[in-house]
C-alpha positions, 0 to 999 in steps of 0.5 A: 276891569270897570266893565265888570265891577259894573256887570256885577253891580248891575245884576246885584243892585242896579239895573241900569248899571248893566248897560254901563258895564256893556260900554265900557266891555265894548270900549275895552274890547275894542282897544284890546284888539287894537293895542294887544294889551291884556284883559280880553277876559275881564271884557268878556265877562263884564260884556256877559254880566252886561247882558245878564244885568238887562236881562233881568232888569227887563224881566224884573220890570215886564213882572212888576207891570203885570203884578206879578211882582211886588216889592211887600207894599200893601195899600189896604193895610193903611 
């Protein structure tokens, strides 16, 4: 369930949150193979948000060093 609170945090406002959500699906997957407890849905779809969330953080960043993208702060308007 945390992994994918996370993953959706992640793509929503932080970045670096999408890797968390990554650990914690691995962590959850992993236990749910061994135990048989319920949840694999949730893992998978915090692990999937996971790989979303950096997705976006790497392509947001790559975009903001090339100036491609701005976030409205103009330095000759002051």
């Amino acid at each position: 369930m945390w992994s994918m609170i996370t993953g959706i945090l992640g793509i929503v406002c932080c970045g670096p949150l999408a890797i968390v959500a990554l650990v914690l699906a691995n962590n959850a997957r992993k236990e749910i193979s061994q135990t048989g407890q319920s949840g694999s849905g949730m893992a998978t779809a915090g692990w999937w948000l996971g790989i979303v969330g950096i997705a976006l953080w790497v392509l947001g960043t790559v975009l903001y060093v090339a100036g491609v993208l701005t976030f409205g702060v103009d330095s000759t308007t002051y």
